[in-house]
C-alpha positions in Angstrom: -27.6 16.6 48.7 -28.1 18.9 52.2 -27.9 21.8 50.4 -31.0 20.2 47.9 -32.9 19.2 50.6 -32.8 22.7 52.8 -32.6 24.9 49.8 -34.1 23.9 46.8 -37.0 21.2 47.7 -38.7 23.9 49.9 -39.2 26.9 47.1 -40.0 23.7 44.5 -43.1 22.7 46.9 -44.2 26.7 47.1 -44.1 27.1 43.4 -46.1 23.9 42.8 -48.4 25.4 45.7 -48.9 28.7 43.5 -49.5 27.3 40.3 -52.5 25.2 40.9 -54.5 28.5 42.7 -53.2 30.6 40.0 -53.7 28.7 37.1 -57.9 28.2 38.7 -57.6 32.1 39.1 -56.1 33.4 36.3 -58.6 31.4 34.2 -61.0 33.2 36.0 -59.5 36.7 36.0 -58.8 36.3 31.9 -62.1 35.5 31.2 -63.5 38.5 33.0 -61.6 40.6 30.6 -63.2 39.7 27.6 -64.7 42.9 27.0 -64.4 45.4 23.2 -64.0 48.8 23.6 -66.8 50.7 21.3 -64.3 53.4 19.0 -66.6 55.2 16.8 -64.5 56.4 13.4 -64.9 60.2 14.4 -63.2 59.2 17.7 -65.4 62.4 19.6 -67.5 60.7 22.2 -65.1 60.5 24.4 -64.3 56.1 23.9 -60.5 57.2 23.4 -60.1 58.9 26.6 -62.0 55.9 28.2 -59.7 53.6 26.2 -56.4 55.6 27.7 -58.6 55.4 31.4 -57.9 51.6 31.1 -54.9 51.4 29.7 -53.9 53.8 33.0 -55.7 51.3 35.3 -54.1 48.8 33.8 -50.8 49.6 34.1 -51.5 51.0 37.7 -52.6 47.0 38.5 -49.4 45.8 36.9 -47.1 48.0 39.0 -48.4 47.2 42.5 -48.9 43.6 41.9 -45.2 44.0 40.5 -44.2 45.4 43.7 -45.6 43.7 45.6 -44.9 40.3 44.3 -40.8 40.8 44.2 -40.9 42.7 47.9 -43.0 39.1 48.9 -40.7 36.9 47.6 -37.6 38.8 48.7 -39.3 38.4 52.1 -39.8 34.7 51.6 -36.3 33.9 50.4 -34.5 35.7 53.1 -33.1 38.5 50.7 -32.3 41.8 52.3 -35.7 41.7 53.8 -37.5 40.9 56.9 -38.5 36.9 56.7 -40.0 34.2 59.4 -35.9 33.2 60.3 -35.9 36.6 62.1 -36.6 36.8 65.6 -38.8 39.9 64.6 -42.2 41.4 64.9 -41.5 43.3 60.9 -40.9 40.1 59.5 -45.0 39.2 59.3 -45.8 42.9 58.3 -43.9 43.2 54.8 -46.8 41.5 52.2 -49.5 43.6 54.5 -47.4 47.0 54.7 -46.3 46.9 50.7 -49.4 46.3 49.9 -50.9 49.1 52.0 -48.7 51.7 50.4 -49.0 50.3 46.6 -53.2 50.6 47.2 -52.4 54.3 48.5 -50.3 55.3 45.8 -51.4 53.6 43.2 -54.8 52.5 43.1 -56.2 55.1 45.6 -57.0 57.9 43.3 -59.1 58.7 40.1 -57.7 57.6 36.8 -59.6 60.2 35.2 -60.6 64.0 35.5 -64.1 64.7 36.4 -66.1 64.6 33.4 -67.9 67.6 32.7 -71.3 67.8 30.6 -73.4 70.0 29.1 -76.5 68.5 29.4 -78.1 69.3 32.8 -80.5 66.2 33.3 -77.0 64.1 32.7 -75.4 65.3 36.1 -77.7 63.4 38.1 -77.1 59.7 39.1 -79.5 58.4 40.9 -78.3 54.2 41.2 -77.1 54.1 44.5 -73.4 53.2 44.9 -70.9 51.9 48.0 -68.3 50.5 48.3 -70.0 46.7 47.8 -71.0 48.0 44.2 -69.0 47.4 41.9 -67.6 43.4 43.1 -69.0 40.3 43.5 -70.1 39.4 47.1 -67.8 36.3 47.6 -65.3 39.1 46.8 -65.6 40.2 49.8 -67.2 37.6 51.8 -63.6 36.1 50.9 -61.7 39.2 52.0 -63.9 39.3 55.1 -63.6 35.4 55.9 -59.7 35.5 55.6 -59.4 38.6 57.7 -61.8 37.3 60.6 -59.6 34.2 60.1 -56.3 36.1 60.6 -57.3 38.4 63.5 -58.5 35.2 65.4 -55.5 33.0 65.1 -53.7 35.8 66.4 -56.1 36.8 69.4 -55.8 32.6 70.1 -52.1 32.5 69.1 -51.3 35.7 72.2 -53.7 34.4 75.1 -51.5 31.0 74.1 -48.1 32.6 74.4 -45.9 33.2 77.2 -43.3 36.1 78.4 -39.6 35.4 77.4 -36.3 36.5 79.3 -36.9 40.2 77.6 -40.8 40.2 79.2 -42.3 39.8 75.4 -45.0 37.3 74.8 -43.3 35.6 72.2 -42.5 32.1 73.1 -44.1 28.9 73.7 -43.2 27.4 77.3 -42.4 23.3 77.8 -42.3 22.5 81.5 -42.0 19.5 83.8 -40.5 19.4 86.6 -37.3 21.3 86.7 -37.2 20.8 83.2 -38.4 23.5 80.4 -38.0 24.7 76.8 -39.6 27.4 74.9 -40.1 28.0 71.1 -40.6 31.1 69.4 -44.5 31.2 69.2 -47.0 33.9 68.1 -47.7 35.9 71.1 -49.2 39.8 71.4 -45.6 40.6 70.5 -46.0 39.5 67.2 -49.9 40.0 67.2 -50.3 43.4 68.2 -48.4 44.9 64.9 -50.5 42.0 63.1 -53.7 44.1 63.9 -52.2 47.6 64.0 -51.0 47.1 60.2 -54.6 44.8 59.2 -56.4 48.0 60.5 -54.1 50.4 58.0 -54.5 47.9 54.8 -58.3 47.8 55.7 -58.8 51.3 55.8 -56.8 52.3 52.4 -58.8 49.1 50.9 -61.8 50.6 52.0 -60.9 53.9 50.8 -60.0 53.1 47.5 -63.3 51.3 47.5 -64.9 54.4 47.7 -62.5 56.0 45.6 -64.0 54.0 42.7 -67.7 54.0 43.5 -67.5 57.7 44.3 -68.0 59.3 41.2 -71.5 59.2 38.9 -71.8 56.5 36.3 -72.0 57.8 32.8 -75.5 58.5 31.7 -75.1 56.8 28.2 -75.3 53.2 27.7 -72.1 52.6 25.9 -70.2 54.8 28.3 -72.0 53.4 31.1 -71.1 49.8 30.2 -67.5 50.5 30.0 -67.4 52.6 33.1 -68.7 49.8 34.9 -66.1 47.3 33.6 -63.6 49.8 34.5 -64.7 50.1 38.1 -64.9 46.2 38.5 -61.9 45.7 37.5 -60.2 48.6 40.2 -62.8 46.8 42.4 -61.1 43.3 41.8 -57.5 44.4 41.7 -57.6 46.5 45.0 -59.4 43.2 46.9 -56.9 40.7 44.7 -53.9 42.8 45.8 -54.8 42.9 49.9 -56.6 39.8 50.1 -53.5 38.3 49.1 -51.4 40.1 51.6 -54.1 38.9 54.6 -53.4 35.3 53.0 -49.8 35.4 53.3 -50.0 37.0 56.3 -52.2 34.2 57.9 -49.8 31.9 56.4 -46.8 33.1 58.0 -48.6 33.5 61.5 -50.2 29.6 61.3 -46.4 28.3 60.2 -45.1 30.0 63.5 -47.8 28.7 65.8 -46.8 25.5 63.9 -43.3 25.7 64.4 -44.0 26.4 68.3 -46.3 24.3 68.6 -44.0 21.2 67.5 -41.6 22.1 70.7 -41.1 18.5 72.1 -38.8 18.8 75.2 -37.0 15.4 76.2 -35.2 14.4 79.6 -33.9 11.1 81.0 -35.4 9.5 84.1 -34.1 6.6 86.2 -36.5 4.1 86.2 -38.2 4.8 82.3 -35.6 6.3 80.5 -35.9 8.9 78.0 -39.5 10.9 78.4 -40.5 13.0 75.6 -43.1 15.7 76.4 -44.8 17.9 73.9 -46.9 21.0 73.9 -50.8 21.0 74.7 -50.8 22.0 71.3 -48.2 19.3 69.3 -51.9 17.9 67.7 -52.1 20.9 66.1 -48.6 21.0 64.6 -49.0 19.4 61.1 -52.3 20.5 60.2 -50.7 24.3 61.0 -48.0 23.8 59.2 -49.9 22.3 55.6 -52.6 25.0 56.1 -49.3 27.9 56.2 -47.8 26.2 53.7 -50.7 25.7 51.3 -52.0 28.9 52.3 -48.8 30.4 50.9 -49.7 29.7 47.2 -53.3 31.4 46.7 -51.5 34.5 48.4 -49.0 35.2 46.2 -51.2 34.0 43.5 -53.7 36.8 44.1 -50.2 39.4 44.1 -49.5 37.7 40.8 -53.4 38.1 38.9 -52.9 41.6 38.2 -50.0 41.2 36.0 -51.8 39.4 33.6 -55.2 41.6 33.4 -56.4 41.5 29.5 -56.1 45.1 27.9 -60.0 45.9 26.2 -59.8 45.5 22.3 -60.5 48.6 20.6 -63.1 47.4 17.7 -65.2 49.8 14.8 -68.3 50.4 16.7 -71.1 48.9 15.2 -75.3 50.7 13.7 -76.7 53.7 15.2 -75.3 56.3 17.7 -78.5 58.4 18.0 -80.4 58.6 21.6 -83.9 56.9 20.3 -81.5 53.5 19.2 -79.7 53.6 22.3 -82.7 54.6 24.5 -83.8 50.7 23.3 -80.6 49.0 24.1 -80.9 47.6 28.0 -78.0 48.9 30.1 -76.2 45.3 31.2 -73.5 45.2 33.7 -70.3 43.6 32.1 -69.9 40.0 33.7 -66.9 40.0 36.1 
């Protein structure tokens, strides 16, 4: 029964955690992906090389939400990995740090060679693009929300902390009297690598932003359609992939304020007998503690969304490929 209660119960309440956010998201992701693929019969427009582009992207998604899904949850479990039992600063930095080095490798560079054309009133683009093109703004007024939201528990959890034995700011002090306790507690020792690694996995997000809204749209309409789709949904897997590390991130860092903020230090006295004296922060301690937890299951949701990203349907493509037709035909963005 012990060995229910300590090690079974608690990855049965973060699997019922992820499925509700992922099941709302992934409802949301597969209907974004609803989108046919134009393939004329002579295949010699170039719709089988943008075909291959997605089915690269694609598979580029897949392998660093892969990665970065198992390194999470080897974290989480306590396998071979950093995790929140271990009385260090690396155990909040693995989601952040995988993630950082999947969007770099992975995600971080073109899919595609540089297309060349001969035409030269087609190698000007004139729509202006940055990196806010090609996503949704609660995309990243999300990312941006959960990031200010990390950086200040942390700035709140280290002017909070005091110094242990060793001189870190790691620990929550108890004292009364003669009498004191301390709980490990999210001071600038943990905080400061926090930031330093935030900082990194903004930068390469950012980068790979620009990465994708870097290179001119196709002038075409039916290229230009797909090209968009394609960037949205490099967009949506690079924000997907490291706002879910800043999620599980701020989880792990509101479950340790939580845990030190729970410190309840008790000592016997003559005339009242047993006094128990919490922190200034024991109000705090449940609410941290269901926001980590809860927390816990949109993040590794989000590492979970690009798994399951729809592959385009190749389909016949349908009347008239010459410019006047398509000259007609208003240039829509693909809804994402």
């Amino acid at each position: 029964m012990d060995f229910l209660l300590f090690s079974v119960i608690p990855y049965l309440t973060l699997t019922t955690s992820i499925l509700v956010p992922f099941g709302i998201l992934l409802h949301y992701w597969r209907r974004s992906d609803s989108f046919e693929l134009r393939v004329p019969r002579s295949e010699s427009d170039g719709s089988v090389l943008r075909l291959l582009a997605f089915r690269r992207q694609i598979r580029r998604g897949r392998l660093a939400g892969g990665i970065a899904l198992v390194v999470t949850i080897l974290s989480i479990a306590g396998l071979w990995l950093p995790n929140r039992s271990s009385d260090n600063w690396a155990s909040f930095l693995v989601p952040m740090m995988t993630v950082t080095v999947c969007i770099g490798s992975l995600l971080a560079t073109p899919v595609t060679a540089r297309r060349r054309v001969s035409n030269p009133a087609h190698r000007i683009d004139l729509a202006p693009r940055s990196v806010w093109s090609f996503g949704r703004r609660w995309w990243f007024a999300s990312w941006i929300a959960v990031a200010a939201a990390l950086v200040t528990t942390v700035i709140l959890g280290g002017l909070a902390s005091s110094r242990n034995d060793q001189g870190r700011y790691a620990v929550l002090f108890v004292r009364v009297g003669n009498a004191s306790g301390a709980s490990t507690f999210l001071g600038w020792y943990y905080g400061v690598p926090i930031l330093i690694t935030l900082v990194a996995l903004t930068v390469v997000t950012l980068t790979a932003l620009w990465v994708i809204a870097r290179p001119p749209l196709a002038a075409n309409t039916e290229p230009r359609i797909a090209d968009l789709w394609l960037r949205r949904l490099r967009t949506r897997t690079v924000l997907a992939l490291s706002g879910g590390a800043v999620i599980l991130t701020l989880s792990s860092s509101l479950l340790c304020i939580g845990a030190g903020a729970s410190l309840v230090l008790q000592f016997p006295t003559s005339d009242l007998g047993p006094v128990t004296v919490g922190t200034p922060l024991a109000a705090l301690a449940v609410p941290l503690n269901v926001a980590g937890l809860l927390l816990e299951g949109p993040g590794v949701a989000l590492l979970l969304l690009p798994l399951f990203t729809r592959r385009p349907h190749p389909a016949e493509r349908q009347g008239s490929d010459s410019p006047a037709e398509q000259s007609n035909i208003p240039v829509t963005e693909p809804q994402v």
